[in-house]
C-alpha positions in Angstrom: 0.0 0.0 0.0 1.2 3.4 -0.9 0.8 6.1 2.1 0.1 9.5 0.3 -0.2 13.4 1.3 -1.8 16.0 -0.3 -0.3 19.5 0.7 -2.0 22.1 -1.3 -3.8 25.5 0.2 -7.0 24.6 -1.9 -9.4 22.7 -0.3 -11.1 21.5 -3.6 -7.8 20.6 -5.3 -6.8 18.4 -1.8 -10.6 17.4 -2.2 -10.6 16.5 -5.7 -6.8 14.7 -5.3 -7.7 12.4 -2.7 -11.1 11.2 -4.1 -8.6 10.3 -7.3 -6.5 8.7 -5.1 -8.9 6.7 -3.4 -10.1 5.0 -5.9 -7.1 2.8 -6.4 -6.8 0.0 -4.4 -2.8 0.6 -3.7 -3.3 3.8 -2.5 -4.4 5.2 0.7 -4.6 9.2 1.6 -3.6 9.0 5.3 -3.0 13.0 5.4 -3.8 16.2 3.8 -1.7 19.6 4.8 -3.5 23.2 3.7 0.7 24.4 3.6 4.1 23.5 3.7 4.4 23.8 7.6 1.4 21.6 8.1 2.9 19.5 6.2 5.9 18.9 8.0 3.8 18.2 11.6 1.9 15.9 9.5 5.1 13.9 8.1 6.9 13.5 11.6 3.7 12.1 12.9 2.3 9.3 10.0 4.5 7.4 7.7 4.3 9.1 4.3 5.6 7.5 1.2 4.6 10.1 -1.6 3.6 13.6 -0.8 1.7 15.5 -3.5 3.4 19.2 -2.5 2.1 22.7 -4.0 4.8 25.1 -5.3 2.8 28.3 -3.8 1.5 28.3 -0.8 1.5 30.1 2.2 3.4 30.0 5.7 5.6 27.5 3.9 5.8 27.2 0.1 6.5 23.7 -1.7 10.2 24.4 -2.0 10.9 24.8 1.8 8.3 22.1 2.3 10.0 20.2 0.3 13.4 20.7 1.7 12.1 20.0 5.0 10.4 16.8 4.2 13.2 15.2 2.2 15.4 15.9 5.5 13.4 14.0 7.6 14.7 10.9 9.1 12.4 8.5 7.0 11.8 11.1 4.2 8.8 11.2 1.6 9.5 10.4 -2.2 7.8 14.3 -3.0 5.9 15.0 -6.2 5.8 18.8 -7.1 2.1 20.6 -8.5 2.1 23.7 -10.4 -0.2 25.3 -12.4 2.1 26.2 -14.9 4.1 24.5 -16.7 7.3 27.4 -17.1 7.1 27.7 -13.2 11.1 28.5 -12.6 9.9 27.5 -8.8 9.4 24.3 -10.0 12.8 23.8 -10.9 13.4 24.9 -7.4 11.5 21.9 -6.3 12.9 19.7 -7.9 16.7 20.6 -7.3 15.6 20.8 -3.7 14.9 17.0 -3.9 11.4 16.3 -5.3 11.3 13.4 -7.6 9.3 15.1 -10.3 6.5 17.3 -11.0 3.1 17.3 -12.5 0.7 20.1 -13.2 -2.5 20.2 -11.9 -4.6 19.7 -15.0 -2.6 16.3 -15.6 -4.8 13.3 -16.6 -6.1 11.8 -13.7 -4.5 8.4 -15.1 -0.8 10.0 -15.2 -1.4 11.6 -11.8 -1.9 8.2 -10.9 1.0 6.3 -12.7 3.1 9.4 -11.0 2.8 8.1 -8.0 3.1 4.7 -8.5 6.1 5.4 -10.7 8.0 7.5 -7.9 6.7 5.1 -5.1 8.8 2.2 -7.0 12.2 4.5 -6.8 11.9 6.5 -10.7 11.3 10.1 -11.7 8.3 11.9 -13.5 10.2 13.8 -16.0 8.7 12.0 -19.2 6.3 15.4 -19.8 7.8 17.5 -22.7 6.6 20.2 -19.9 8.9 18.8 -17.5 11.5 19.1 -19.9 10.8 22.4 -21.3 11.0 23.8 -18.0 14.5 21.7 -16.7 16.1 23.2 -19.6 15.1 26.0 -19.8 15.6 26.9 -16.0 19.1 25.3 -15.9 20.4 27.4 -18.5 19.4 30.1 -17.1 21.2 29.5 -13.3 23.4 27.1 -15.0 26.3 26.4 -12.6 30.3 25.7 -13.2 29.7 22.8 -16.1 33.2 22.3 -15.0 32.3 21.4 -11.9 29.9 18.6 -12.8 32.4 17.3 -15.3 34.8 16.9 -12.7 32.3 14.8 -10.4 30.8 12.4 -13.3 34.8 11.6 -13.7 34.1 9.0 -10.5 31.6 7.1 -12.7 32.9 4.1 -14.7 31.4 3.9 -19.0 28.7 2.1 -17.9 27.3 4.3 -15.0 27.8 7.6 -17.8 25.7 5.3 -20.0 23.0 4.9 -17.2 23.1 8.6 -16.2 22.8 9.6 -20.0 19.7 7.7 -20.4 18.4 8.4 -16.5 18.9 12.5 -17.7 16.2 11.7 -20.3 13.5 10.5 -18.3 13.9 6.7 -18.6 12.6 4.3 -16.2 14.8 1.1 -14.7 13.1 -0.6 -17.5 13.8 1.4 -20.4 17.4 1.8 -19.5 17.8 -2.3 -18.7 16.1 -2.6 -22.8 17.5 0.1 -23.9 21.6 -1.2 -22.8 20.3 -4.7 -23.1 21.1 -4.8 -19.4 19.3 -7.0 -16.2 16.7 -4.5 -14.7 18.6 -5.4 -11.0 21.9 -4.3 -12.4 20.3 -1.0 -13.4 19.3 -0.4 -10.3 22.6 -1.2 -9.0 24.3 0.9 -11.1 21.4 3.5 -10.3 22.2 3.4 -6.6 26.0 3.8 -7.4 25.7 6.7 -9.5 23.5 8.6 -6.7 26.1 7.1 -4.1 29.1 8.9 -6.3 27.3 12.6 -7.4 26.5 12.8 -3.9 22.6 13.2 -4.4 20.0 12.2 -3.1 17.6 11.5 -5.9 17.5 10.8 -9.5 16.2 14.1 -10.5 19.4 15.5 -9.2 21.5 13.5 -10.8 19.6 14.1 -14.0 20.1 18.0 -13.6 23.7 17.4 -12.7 24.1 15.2 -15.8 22.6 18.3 -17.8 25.0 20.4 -16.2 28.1 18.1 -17.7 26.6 18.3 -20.7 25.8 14.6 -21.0 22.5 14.8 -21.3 
């Protein structure tokens, strides 16, 4: 069963999200959070496995939020809602440690796989939106290229491989078909790579990937 929270400032969006959410069997809602400081009381006291966090809120924004919840001991996976889709505090969300983003008019079937997908350890960047707005935002504030260059140099061929293909929104699966690799040795080299660029998710190491220019 997958443990959700809904932090958004809009009682008919939390509303309308958890009556989604409900209706999957996997799924259970056991907390909703009107801001980002809520939020945190909420996530020290229930076991959340995917929080569903506003960019704009009051009190605490999503970015903060997010922060905070991804420092917890047991932390969240966090998903990222905007209601734009060139939202550069998006990009702050997601370099702050959320595993991906989704806007709010997303299919309620996506908003669904979202959550399964970053439950099972991948990433939501497979929206051209979610990749429109990573590029563009990371060009903008791009930091020393140089930099990244010189931490990817602790990756073997293979890892830059994985990375390369992780930086453009594949799944475990995709890579594993894709390198004509095991799915479990994926993963492995997936938990590696985060081990050896020093992040904590794969979104980060995507962005830091794009900032090497591998990706």
């Amino acid at each position: 069963m997958i443990r959700v929270m809904i932090v958004d400032d809009d009682a008919l969006v939390r509303l309308g999200l958890a009556d989604l959410l409900d209706g999957d069997d996997s799924i259970e809602v056991v907390a909703q959070a009107s801001d980002g400081l809520h939020a945190i009381e909420l996530a020290t006291a229930h076991r959340i496995d995917v929080a569903l966090v506003d960019v704009r809120m009051p009190r605490m924004d999503g970015i903060t939020a997010t922060t905070r919840l991804r420092a917890l001991p047991d932390p969240p996976k966090v998903i990222s809602l905007t209601t734009f889709d060139l939202d550069e505090y998006v990009y702050n969300a997601l370099a702050a440690g959320a595993d991906g983003f989704l806007l709010k008019d997303t299919d309620p079937a996506e908003i669904l796989r979202a959550v399964h997908l970053v439950a099972a350890g991948s990433a939501m960047l497979h929206p051209s939106a979610a990749r429109r707005l990573i590029d563009r935002y990371h060009q903008a504030a791009r930091p020393q290229s140089t930099a990244a260059r010189t931490r990817l140099e602790g990756l073997t061929p293979r890892e830059r491989d994985v990375l390369a293909l992780l930086a453009q929104g594949d799944t475990n699966a995709d890579i594993a078909t894709r390198l004509h690799m095991r799915e479990s040795t994926v993963k492995a080299h997936v938990s590696r790579i985060l081990t050896t660029l020093d992040v904590t998710n794969r979104v980060q190491a995507a962005l830091l990937a794009r900032d090497a220019d591998l990706a």
